[in-house]
Backbone as a ProteinNet text record, in pm:
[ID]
protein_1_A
[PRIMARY]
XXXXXXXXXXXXXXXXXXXXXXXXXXXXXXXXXXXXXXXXXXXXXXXXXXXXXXXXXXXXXXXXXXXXXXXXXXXXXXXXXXXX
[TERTIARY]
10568.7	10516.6	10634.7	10625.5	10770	10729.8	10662.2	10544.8	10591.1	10583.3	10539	10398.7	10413	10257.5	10282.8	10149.2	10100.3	9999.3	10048.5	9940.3	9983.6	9891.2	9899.5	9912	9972.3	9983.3	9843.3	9767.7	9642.5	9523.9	9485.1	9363.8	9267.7	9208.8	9084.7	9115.8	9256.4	9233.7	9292.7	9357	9376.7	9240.8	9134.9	8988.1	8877.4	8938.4	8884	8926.5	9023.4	9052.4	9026.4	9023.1	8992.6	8834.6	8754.1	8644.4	8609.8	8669.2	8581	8649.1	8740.4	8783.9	8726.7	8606.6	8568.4	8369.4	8346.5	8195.4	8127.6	8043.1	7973.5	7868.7	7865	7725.8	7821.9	7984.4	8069.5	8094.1	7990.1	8027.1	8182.5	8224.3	8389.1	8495.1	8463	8596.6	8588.1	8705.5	8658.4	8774.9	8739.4	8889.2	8915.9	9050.7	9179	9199.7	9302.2	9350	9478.7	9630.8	9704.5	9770.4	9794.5	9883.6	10001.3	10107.9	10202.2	10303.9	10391.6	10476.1	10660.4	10689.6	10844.5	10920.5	11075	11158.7	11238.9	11293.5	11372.8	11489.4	11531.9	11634.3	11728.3	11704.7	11735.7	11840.6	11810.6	11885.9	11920.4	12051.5	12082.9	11960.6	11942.7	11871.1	11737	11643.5	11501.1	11380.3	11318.4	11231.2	11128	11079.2	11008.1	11067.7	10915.2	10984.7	10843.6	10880.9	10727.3	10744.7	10610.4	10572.4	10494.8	10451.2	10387.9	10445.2	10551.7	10612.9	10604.1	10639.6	10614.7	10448.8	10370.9	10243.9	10129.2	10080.1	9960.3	9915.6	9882.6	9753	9873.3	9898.5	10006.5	9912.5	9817.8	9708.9	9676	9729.6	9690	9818.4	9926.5	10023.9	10090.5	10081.9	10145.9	10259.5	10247.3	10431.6	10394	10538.4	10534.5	10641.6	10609.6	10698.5	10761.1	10863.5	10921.4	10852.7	10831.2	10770.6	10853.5	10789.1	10856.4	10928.1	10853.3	10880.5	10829	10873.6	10817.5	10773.7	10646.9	10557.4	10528.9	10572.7	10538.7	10388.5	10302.2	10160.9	10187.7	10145.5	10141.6	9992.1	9915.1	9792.6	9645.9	9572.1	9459.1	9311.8	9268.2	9139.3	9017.9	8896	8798.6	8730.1	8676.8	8648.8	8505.7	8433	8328.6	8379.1	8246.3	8321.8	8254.6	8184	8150.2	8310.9	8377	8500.5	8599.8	8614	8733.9	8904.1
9269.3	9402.8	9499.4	9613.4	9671.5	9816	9839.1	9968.7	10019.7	10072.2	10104	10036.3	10087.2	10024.2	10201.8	10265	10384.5	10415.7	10441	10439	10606.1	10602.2	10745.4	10746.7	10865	10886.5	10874.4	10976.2	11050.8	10897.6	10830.2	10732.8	10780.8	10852.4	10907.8	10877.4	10947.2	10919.5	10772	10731.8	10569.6	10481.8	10519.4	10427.4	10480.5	10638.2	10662.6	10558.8	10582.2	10498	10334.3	10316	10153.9	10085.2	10172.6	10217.7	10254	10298.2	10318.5	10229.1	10142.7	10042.8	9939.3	9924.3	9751.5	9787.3	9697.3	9702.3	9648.5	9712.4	9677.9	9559.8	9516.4	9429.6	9298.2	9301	9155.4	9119.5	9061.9	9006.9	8910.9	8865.1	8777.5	8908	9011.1	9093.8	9182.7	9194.1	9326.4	9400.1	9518.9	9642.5	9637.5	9606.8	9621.8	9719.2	9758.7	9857.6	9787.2	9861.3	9800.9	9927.7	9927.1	10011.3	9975.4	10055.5	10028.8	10121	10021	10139.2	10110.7	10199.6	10202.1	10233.6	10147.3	10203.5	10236.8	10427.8	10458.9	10478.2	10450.6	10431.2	10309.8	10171	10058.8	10054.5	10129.4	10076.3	10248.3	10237.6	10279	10380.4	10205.3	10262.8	10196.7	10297.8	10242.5	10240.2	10161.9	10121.3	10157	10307.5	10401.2	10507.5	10602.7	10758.9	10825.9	10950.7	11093	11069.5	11119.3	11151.9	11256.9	11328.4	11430.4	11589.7	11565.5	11701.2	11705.8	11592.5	11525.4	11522.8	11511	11458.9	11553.4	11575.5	11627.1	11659.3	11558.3	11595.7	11572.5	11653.2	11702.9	11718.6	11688.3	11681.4	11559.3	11445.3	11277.2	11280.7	11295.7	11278.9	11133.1	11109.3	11011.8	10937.3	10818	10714.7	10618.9	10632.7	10500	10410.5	10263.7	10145.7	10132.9	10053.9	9998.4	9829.3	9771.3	9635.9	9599.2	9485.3	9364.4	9433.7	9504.8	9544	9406.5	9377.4	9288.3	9346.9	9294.3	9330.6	9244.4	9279.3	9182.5	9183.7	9089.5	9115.4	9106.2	9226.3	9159.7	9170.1	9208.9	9175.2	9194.5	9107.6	9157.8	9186.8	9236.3	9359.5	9375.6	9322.4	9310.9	9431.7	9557	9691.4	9721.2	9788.1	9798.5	9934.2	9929.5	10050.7	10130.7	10205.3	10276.3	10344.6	10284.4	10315.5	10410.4	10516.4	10622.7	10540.3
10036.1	10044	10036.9	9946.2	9933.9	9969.2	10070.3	10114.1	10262.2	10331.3	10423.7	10508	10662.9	10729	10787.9	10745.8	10821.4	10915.6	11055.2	11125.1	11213.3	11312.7	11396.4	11505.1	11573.5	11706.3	11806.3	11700	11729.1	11743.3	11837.2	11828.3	11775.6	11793.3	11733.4	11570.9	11492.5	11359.1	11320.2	11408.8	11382.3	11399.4	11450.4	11488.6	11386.3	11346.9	11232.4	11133.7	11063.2	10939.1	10952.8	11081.6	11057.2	11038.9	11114.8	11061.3	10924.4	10865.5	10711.9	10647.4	10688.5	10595.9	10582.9	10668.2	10684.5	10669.6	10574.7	10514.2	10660.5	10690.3	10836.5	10801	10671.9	10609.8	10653.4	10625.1	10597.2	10759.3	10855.9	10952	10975.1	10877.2	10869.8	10888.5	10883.4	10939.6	11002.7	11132	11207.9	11224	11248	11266.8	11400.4	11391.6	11487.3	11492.9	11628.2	11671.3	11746.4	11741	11760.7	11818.8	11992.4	12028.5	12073	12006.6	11967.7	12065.4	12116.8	12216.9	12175.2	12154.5	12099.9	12162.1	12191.7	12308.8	12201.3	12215.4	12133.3	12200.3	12314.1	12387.9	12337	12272.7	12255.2	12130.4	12014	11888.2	11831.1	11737.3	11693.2	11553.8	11554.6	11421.6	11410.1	11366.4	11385.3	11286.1	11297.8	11147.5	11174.6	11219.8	11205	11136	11114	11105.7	11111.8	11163.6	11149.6	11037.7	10976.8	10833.5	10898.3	10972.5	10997.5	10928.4	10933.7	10870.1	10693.6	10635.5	10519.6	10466.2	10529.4	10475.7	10488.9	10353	10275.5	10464.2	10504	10639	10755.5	10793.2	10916	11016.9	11036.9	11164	11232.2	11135.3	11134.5	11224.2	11247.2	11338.3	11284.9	11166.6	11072.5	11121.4	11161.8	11170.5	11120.7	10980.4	10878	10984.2	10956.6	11000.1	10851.7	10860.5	10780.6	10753.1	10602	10652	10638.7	10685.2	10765	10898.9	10969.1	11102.2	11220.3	11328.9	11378	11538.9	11549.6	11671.2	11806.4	11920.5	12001.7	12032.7	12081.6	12143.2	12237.2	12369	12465.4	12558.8	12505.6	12550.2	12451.1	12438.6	12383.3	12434.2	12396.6	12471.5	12381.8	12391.2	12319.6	12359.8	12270	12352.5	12211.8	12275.4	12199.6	12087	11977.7	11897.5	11955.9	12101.3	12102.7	12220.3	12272.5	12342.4	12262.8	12341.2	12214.3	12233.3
[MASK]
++++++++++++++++++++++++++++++++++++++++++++++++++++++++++++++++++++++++++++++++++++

């Protein structure tokens, strides 16, 4: 993948977009939500960046990763889609 991964500050428009990405008819896939917490205290240099100042919709509160970024899990949480 030679792209970016774009996601948001804002939950509401991150649960938006994962929502209209997935056909509600195809029971085999469901939308994730992945909160993501960054220690910017740690490294010099970091494989994020805002795109909020940059981007068409400056309301989405936009942060591209760099891929091949790597993610720890540290817990998972089965939450209904009616939960904001």
């Amino acid at each position: 993948m030679n792209s970016f991964i774009s996601t948001s500050r804002d939950r509401l428009v991150a649960t938006g977009f994962a929502a209209s990405s997935i056909d509600p008819n195809n029971v085999r896939y469901r939308s994730v939500l992945f909160e993501i917490n960054v220690n910017t205290t740690r490294y010099d240099f970091y494989p994020f960046a805002e795109g909020s100042q940059d981007s068409q919709f400056s309301d989405e509160n936009e942060v591209l990763f760099m891929a091949g970024s790597i993610f720890r899990i540290v817990n998972v949480q089965k939450v209904s889609q009616d939960d904001p």
